[in-house]
C-alpha positions in Angstrom: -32.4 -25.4 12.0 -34.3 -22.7 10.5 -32.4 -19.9 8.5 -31.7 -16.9 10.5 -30.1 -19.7 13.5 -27.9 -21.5 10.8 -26.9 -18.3 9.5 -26.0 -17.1 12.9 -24.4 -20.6 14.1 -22.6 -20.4 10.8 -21.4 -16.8 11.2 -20.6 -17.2 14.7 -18.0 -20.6 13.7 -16.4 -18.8 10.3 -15.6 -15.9 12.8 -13.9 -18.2 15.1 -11.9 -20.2 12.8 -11.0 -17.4 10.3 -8.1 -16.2 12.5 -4.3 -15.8 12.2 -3.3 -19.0 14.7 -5.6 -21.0 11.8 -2.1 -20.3 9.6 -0.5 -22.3 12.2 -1.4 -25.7 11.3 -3.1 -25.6 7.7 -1.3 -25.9 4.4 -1.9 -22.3 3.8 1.2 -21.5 5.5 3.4 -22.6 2.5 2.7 -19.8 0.8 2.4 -17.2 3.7 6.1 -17.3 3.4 6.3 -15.2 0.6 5.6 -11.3 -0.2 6.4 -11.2 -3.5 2.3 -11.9 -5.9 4.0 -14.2 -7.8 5.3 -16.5 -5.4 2.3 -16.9 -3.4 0.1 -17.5 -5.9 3.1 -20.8 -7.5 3.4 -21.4 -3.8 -0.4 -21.6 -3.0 -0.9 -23.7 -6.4 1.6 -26.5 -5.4 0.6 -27.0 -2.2 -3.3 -26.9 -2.9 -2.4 -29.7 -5.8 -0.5 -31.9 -3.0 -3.0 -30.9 -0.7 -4.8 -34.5 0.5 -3.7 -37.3 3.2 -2.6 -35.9 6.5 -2.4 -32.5 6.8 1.5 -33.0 8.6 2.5 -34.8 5.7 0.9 -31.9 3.1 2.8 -29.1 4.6 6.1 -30.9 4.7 6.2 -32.4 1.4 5.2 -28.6 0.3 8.0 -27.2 2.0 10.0 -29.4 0.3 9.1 -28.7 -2.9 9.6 -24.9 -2.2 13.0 -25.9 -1.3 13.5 -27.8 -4.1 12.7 -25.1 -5.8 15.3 -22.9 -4.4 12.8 -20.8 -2.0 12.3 -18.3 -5.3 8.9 -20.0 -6.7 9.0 -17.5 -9.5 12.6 -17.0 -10.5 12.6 -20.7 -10.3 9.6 -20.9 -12.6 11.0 -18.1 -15.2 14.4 -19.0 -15.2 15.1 -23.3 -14.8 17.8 -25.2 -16.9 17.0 -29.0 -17.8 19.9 -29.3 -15.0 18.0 -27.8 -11.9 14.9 -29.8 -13.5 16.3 -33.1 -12.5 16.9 -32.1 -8.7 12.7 -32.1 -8.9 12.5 -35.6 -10.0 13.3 -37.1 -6.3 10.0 -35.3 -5.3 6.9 -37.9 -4.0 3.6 -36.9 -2.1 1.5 -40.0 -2.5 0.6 -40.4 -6.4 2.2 -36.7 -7.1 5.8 -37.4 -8.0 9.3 -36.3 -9.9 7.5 -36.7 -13.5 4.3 -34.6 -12.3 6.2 -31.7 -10.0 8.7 -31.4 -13.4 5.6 -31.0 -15.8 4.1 -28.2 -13.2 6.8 -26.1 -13.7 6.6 -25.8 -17.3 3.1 -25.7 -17.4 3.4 -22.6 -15.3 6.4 -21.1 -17.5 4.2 -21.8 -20.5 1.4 -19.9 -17.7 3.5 -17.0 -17.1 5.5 -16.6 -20.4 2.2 -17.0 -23.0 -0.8 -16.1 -20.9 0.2 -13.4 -18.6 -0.1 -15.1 -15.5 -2.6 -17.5 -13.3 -4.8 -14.5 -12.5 -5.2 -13.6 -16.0 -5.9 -17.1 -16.8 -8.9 -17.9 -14.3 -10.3 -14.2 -15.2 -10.8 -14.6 -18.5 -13.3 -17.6 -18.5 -15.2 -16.3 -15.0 -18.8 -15.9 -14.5 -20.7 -13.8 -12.7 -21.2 -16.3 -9.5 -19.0 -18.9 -10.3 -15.8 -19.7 -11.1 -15.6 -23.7 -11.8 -15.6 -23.0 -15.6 -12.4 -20.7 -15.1 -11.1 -24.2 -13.6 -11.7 -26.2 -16.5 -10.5 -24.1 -18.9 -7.3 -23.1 -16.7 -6.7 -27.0 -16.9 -7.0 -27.1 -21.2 -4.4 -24.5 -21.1 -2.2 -25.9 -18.7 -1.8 -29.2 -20.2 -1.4 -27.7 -23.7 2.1 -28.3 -23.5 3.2 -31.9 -23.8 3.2 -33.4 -20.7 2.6 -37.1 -19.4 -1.3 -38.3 -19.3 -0.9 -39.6 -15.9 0.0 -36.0 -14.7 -3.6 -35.0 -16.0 -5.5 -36.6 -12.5 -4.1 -34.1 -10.5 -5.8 -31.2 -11.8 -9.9 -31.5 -11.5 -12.3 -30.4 -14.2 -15.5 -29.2 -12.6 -17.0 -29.7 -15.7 -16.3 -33.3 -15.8 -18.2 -33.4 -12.7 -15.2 -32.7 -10.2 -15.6 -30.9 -7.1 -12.2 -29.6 -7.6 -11.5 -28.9 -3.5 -8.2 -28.4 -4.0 -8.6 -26.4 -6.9 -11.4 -24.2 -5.2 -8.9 -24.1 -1.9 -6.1 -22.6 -3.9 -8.8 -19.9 -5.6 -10.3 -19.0 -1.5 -6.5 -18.3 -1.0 -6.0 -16.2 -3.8 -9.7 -14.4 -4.0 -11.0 -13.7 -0.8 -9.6 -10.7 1.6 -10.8 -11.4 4.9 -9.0 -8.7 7.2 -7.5 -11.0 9.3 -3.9 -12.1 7.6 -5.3 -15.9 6.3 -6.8 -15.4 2.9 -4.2 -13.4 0.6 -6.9 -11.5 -1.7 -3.8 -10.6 -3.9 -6.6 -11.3 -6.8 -8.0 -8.0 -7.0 -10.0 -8.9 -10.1 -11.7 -11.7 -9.4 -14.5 -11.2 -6.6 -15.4 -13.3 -3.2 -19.2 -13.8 -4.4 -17.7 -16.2 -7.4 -15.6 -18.5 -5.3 -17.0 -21.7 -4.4 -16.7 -24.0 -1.3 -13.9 -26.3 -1.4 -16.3 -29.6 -0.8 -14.2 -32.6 0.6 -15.1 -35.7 3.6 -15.0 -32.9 6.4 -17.1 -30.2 5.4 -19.4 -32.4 2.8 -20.1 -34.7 7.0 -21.0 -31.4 8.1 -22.9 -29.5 5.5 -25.4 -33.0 5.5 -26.0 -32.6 9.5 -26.6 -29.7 8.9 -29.0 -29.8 6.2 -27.2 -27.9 3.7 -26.3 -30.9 0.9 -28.6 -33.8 0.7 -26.3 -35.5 -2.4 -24.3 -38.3 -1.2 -21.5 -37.8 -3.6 -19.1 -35.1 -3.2 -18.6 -34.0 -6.9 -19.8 -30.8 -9.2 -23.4 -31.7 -8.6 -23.2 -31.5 -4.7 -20.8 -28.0 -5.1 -23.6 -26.8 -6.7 -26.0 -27.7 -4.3 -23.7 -25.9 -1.7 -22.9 -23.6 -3.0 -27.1 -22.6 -3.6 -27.6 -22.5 0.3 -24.2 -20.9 1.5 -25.0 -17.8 -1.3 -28.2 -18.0 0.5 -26.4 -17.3 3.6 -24.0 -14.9 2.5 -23.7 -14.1 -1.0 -20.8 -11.9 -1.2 -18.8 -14.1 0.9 -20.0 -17.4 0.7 -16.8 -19.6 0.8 -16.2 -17.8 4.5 -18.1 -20.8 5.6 -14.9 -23.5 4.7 -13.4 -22.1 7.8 -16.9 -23.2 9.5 -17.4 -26.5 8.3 -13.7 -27.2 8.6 -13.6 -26.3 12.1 -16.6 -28.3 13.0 -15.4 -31.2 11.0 -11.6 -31.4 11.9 -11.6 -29.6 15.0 -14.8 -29.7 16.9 -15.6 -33.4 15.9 -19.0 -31.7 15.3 
C-alpha cells in the first residue's frame, strides 16, 4: 500500500476507534473514574501494570485494586498504615499478587514524597522523540526502595530491549489529548510526538500485514522500527495509530 493510502486507511481507522464508547470496554476506564491528576495518573499506572490476559479479567481485577485501595488512589498512596497494607495482600491478577501490589504502593509514596510525582519523574529523563529512556530510568527509581526481586518483571526496561506496551499504554493515557474524552493529556509537559506505540500480539499481527514492522519479535528493536514509519505518518501524533491497529486487530479481525 503506498504511503498517502496507508496514511489515509490509517487516519480514516484511528478516527473511528478513538471515540468515547472505546472507554466502554478497555481498561482505560479504571482510571476515567477519577477527576482529581493524581488519581488518574496511580489509577492509570495500576491498571496498565495488570494490564495482559483477557481484557474482562484486566478491568475487574483493576477495580478491585481501586477498591482495595479505598477508591482514594492518592490519599491511599500518601497516607497508608502497615494495617490497611495487609488488606492488599489478598490481591492476584495472574503473576501480579499481594507481595507486588504492596511494594507499588510504596514505590509510589517514595514517587510522590521524594521525586515530586510520576510526571516529574518521566520528564526529567525525556528526549526529544522518545520517551523509552524516561521508562528505564522511571523503573531505577522506583525500585530504589527495598522491594522483592520478583516484583521487578512487572515493570519493562526498554533499554533492556523491552517493548514496554503496558508501560507505553499508561504514557498514551497520560500524554496525548485527543479532544474526544479517551486519552487524559493531564501531562501538559510531556508532548504527543514523544510517545511511542504500545507494541503487543494485536497491533505487532497488524502493523506486519500491513507492512509497517518486518521484525518478528515484538521488543525495543521492533518499537523502534514502528515507531520510524508511524512518525512518518504523523509525527506529532503518532501513537493515534494504537486505536488503529487495535481496532483492526481485536475488533475487525483484520
Amino acid at each position: 500500500m503506498k504511503h498517502s493510502k496507508l496514511k489515509e486507511f490509517l487516519d480514516e481507522k484511528a478516527d473511528l476507534y478513538n471515540q468515547p464508547k472505546f472507554i466502554e470496554s478497555d481498561p482505560i476506564q479504571i482510571p476515567h473514574q477519577f477527576t482529581r491528576k493524581e488519581d488518574i495518573e496511580i489509577a492509570g499506572f495500576l491498571t496498565a501494570t495488570i494490564a495482559w490476559g483477557n481484557r474482562k479479567s484486566i478491568i475487574n481485577n483493576a477495580q478491585k485494586m481501586i477498591q482495595l485501595l479505598d477508591n482514594a488512589p492518592y490519599e491511599f498512596i500518601m497516607n497508608h498504615s502497615h494495617e490497611d497494607l495487609a488488606s492488599l495482600t489478598s490481591f492476584v491478577h495472574r503473576t501480579f499478587n499481594g507481595v507486588d501490589f504492596t511494594f507499588f504502593v510504596k514505590g509510589l509514596h517514595n514517587i510522590y514524597v521524594n521525586h515530586e510525582g510520576l510526571e516529574t519523574v518521566f520528564l526529567k529523563h525525556a528526549e526529544k522523540d522518545s520517551l523509552q529512556k524516561s521508562i528505564s530510568e522511571f523503573k531505577r527509581i522506583f525500585f530504589s526502595v527495598p522491594h522483592f526481586p520478583r516484583t521487578q518483571k512487572h515493570v519493562s526496561d526498554p533499554l533492556k530491549n523491552s517493548a514496554a506496551k503496558r508501560i507505553n499504554m499508561f504514557l498514551r493515557w497520560m500524554v496525548r489529548n485527543d479532544n474526544r474524552g479517551v486519552d487524559f493529556g493531564i501531562w501538559n509537559s510531556l508532548n504527543p510526538s514523544q510517545l511511542s506505540c504500545p507494541l503487543d500480539v494485536h497491533s505487532g499481527y497488524i502493523a506486519r500485514k500491513l507492512g509497517l514492522l518486518k521484525r518478528k519479535q515484538n521488543d525495543a528493536k521492533a518499537l523502534f522500527e514502528l515507531d520510524s514509519r508511524l512518525r512518518k505518518l504523523d509525527s506529532k501524533d503518532p501513537a493515534k495509530y494504537d486505536f488503529a491497529l487495535f481496532g483492526l486487530g481485536v475488533s475487525e479481525k483484520f
